[in-house]
C-alpha positions as CSV (number, residue, x, y, z in Angstrom):
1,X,-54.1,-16.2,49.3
2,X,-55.8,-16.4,45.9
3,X,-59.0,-18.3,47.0
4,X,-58.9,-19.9,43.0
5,X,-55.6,-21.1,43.5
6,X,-53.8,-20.9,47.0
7,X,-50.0,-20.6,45.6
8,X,-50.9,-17.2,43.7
9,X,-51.3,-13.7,45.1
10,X,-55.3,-12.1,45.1
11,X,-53.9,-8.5,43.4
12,X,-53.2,-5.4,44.9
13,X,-52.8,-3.7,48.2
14,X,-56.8,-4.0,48.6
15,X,-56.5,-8.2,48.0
16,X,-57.7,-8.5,51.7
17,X,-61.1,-7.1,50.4
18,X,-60.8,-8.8,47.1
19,X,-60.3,-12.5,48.6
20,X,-62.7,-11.9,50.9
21,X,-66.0,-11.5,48.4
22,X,-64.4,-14.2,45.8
23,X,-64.4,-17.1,48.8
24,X,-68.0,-16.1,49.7
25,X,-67.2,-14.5,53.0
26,X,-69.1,-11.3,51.7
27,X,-71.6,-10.2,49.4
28,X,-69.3,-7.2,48.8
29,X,-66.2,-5.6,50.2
30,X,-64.8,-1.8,50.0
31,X,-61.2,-1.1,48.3
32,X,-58.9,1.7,48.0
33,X,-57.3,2.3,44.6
34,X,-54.4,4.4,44.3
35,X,-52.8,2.7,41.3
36,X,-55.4,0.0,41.0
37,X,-55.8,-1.6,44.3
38,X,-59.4,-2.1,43.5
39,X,-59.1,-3.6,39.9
40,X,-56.1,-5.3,40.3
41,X,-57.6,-7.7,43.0
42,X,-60.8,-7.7,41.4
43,X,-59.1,-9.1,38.3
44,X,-56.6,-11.6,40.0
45,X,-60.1,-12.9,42.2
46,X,-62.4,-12.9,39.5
47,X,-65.3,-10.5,40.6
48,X,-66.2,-6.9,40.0
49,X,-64.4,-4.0,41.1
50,X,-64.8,-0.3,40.2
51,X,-63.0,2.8,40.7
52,X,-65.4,5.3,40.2
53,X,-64.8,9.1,39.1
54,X,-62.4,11.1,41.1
55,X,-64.2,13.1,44.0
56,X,-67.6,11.3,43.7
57,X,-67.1,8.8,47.1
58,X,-65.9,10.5,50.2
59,X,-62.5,9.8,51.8
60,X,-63.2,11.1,55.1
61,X,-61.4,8.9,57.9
62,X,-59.4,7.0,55.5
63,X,-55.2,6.8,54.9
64,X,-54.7,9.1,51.6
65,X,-51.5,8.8,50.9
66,X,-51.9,10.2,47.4
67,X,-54.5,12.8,47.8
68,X,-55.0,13.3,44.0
69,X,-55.0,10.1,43.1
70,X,-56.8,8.1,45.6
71,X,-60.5,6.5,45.1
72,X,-62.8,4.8,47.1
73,X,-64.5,1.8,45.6
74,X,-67.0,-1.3,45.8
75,X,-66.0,-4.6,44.9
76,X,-68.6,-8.0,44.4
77,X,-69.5,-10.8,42.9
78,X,-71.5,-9.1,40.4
79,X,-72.0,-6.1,38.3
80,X,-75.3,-5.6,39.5
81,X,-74.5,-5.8,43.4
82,X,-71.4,-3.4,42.5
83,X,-74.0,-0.6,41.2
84,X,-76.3,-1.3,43.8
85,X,-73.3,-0.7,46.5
86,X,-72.4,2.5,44.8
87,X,-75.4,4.0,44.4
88,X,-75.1,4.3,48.5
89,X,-71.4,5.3,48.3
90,X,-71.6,8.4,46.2
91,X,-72.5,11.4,48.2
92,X,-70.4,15.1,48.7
93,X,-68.9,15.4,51.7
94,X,-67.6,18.5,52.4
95,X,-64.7,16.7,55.1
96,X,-63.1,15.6,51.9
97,X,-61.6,18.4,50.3
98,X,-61.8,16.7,46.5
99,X,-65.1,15.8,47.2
100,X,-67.5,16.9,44.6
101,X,-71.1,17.1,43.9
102,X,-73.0,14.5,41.6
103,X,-76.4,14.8,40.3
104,X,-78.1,12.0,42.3
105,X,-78.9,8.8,40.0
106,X,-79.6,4.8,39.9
107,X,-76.6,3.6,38.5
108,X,-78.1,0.1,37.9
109,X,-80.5,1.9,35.9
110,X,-78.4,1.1,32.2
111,X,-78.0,-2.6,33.3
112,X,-79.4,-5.0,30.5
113,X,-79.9,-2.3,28.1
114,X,-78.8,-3.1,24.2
115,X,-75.1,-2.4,24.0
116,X,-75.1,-2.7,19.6
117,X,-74.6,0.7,19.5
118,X,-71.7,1.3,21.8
119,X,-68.5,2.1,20.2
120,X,-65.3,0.7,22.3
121,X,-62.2,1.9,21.5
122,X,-58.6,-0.4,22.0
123,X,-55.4,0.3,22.9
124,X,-52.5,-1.8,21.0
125,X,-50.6,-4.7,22.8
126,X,-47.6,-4.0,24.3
127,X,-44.7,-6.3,25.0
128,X,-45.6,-6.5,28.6
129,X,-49.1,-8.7,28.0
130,X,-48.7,-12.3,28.7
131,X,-49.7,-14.1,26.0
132,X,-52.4,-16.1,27.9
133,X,-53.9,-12.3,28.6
134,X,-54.1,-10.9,25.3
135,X,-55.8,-14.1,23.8
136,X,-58.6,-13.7,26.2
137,X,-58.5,-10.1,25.5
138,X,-59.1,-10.8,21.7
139,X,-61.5,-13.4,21.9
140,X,-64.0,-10.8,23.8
141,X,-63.2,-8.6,21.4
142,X,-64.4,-10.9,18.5
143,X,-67.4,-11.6,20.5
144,X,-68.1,-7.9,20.7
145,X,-67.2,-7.0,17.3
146,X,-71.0,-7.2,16.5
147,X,-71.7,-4.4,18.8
148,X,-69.2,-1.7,17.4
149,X,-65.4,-2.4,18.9
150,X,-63.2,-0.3,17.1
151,X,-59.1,0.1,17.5
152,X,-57.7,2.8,17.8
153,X,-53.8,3.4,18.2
154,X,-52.3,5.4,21.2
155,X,-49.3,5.9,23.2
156,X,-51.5,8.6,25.7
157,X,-51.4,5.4,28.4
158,X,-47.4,5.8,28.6
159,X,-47.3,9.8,28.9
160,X,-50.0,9.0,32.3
161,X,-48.4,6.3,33.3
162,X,-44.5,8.4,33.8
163,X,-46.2,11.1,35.3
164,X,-48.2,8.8,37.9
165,X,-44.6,7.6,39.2
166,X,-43.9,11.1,40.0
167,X,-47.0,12.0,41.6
168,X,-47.5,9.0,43.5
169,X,-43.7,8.7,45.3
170,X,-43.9,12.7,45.8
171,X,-47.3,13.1,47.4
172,X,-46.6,9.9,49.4
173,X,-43.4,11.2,50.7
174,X,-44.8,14.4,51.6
175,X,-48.2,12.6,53.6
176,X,-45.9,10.6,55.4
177,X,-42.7,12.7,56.1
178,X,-43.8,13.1,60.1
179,X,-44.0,9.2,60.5
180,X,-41.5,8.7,58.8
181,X,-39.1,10.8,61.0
182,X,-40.9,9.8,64.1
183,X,-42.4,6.3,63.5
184,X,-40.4,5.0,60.8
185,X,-40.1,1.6,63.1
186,X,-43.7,1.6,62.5
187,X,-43.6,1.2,58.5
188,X,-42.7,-2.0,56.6
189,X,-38.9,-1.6,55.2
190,X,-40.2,-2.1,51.5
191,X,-43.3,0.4,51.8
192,X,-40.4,2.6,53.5
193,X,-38.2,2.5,50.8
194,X,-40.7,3.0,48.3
195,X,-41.9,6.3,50.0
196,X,-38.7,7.4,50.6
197,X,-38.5,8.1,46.5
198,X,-40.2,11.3,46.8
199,X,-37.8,12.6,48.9
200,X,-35.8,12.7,46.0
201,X,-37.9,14.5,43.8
202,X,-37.9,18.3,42.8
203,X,-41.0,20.6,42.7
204,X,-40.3,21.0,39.2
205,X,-40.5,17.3,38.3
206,X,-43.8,17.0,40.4
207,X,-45.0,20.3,38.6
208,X,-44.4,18.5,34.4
209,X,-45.7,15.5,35.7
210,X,-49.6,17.6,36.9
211,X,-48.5,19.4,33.8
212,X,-48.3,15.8,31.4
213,X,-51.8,15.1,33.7
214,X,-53.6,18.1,32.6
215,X,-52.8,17.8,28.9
216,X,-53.6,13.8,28.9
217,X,-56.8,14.6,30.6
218,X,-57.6,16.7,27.2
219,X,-56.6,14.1,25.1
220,X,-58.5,11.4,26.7
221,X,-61.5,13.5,26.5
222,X,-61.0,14.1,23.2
223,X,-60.5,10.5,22.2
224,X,-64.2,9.5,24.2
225,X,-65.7,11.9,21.3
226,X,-64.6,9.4,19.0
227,X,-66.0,6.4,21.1
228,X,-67.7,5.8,24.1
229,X,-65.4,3.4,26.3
230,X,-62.2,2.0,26.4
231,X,-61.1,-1.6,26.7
232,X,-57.9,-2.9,28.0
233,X,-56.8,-6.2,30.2
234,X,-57.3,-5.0,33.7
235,X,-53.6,-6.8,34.8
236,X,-51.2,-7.2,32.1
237,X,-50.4,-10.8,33.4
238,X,-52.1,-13.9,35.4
239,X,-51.4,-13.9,39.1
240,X,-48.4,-14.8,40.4
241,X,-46.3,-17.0,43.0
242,X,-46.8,-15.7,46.4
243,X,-43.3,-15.4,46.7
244,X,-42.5,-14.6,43.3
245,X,-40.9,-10.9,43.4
246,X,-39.7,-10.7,39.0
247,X,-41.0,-11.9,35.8
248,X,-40.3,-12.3,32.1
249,X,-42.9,-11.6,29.9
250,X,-42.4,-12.0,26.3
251,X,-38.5,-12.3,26.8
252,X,-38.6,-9.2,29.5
253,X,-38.0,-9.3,32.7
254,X,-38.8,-6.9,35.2
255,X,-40.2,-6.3,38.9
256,X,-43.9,-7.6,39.0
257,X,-44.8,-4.0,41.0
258,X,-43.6,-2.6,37.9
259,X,-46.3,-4.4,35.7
260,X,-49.4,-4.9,38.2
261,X,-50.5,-1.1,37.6
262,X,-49.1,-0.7,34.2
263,X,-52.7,-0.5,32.9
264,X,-54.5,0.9,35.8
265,X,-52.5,3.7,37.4
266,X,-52.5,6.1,34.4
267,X,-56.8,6.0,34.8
268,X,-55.7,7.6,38.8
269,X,-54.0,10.1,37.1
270,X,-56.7,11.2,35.0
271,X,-59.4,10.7,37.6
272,X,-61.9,9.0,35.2
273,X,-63.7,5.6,36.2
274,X,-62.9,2.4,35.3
275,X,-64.5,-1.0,35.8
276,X,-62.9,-4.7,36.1
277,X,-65.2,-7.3,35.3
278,X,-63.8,-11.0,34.3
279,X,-63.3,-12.2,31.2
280,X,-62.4,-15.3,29.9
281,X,-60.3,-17.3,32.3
282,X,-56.6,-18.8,31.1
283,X,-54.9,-21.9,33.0
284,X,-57.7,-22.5,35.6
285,X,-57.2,-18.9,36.6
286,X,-59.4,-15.3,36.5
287,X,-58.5,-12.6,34.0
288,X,-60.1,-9.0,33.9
289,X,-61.1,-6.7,31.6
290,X,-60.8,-3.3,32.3
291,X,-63.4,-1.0,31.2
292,X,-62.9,2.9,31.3
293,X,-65.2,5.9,30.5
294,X,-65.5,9.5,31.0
295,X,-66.5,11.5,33.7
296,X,-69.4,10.7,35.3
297,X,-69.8,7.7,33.0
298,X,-70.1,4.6,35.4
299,X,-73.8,4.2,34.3
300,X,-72.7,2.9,30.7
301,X,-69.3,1.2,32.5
302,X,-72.4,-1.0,34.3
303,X,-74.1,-1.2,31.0
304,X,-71.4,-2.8,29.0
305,X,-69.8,-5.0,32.4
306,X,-72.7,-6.6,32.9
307,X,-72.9,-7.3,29.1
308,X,-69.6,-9.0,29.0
309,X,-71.0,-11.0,32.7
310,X,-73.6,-12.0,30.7
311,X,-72.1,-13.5,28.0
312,X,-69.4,-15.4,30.5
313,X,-71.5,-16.8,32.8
């Protein structure tokens, strides 16, 4: 349960963790984020959750379904307590085979630094934002307008976000083909079903969808010369019904799965780190802002997160 409001769901498939630090029963919790199971219940619990860059915190003992897309990350009650967590998860560790090796650094080092001179770049509304959402959205934007926000117009999250469907179903089906043959009794019947996609889906799909993932990783890299972060609602919508399966936002309606990830997931599929922090909250309830750098970049994710905690608190 949502520990701000009982009725609603805490986020993603790492909401255990999530609820857990928000109703004080930890100073910080560890998450899993495939398609944002970190951020997702960081935003619907109102506390700090980060996914950091692909490689840099060992999976070694954990369930990887989606080997390329999985990360291991820290979520608190504050930005500060997150860094401070991190800086004793990163680490190579050559029993992960995506591990990779990161010069060693403080990554609360950046926190309270000036942020005037950080450029932020903004991706367009789209018709799946509650309204409630996007106003909190926009007034932290006009509160940062100050310190260099700047808009920028791009469709690049839609090309990730088709090609994480692929990769996600496929890699899952083929990391859990054995139990699902053997101990299929042993998985839920919707997490079953759900897996059982990728046994529909052809090497060649699997290979344009790493194909989309390469080029987008370009483009995004390309579009952090031009700023230096990127700020979108971490959840596209306030949390929801426990029991609640569909919503309509904005006149559509569709799966809630279907939206939950819609602004997370494509980040997995680059491998770049992202940040959810809370914003300004809507109907008694938390809403996140997702923040999301470069490679490597989680220093100046911390810098401007605990800028924006400063200013809510």
């Amino acid at each position: 349960k949502n520990p701000h409001h009982c009725d609603q769901i805490p986020g993603g498939s790492s909401n255990g963790s999530g609820a857990a630090v928000a109703a004080s029963l930890c100073y910080g919790a560890i998450g899993t984020d495939t398609g944002g199971s970190v951020r997702v219940p960081s935003s619907f619990c109102g506390i700090v959750g980060i996914k950091p860059t692909f490689g840099s915190v060992s999976r070694h003992g954990t369930l990887s379904i989606d080997s390329t897309l999985n990360s291991i990350g820290p979520m608190t009650k504050s930005v500060l307590d997150n860094a401070m967590m991190l800086n004793v998860l990163v680490d190579f560790d050559a029993k992960d085979p995506y591990s990779v090796k990161r010069d060693s650094e403080d990554f609360t080092q950046d926190i309270g630094k000036p942020v005037k001179e950080l450029s932020v770049g903004l991706f367009p509304p789209t018709d799946l934002i509650q309204p409630e959402v996007y106003a909190s959205v926009d007034e932290t934007v006009k509160d940062l307008t100050h310190y260099g926000v700047k808009t920028l117009q791009n469709s690049l999250f839609e090309d990730l976000l088709s090609a994480y469907r692929t990769i996600v179903f496929a890699e899952g089906y083929a990391t859990l083909e054995d139990e699902l043959i053997d101990k299929a009794d042993k998985i839920g019947e919707f997490t079953r079903s759900r897996v059982m996609e990728g046994k529909e889906i052809y090497a060649c799909d699997y290979l344009r969808a790493i194909k989309i993932k390469n080029q987008s990783i370009y483009a995004l890299q390309d579009l952090f010369k031009e700023v230096d972060l990127i700020l979108t609602p971490t959840v596209p919508i306030l949390p929801t019904d426990i029991n609640q399966r569909e919503i309509t936002v904005n006149g559509l309606r569709t799966e809630i799965l279907q939206v939950l990830g819609r602004l997370t997931s494509p980040i997995n599929v680059a491998g770049f780190p992202a940040i959810s922090v809370p914003g300004i909250p809507k109907n008694g309830l938390p809403i996140g802002l997702q923040i999301i750098g470069p490679p490597c970049s989680e220093r100046t994710l911390y810098r401007l997160a605990s800028f924006i905690e400063e200013m809510y608190q």
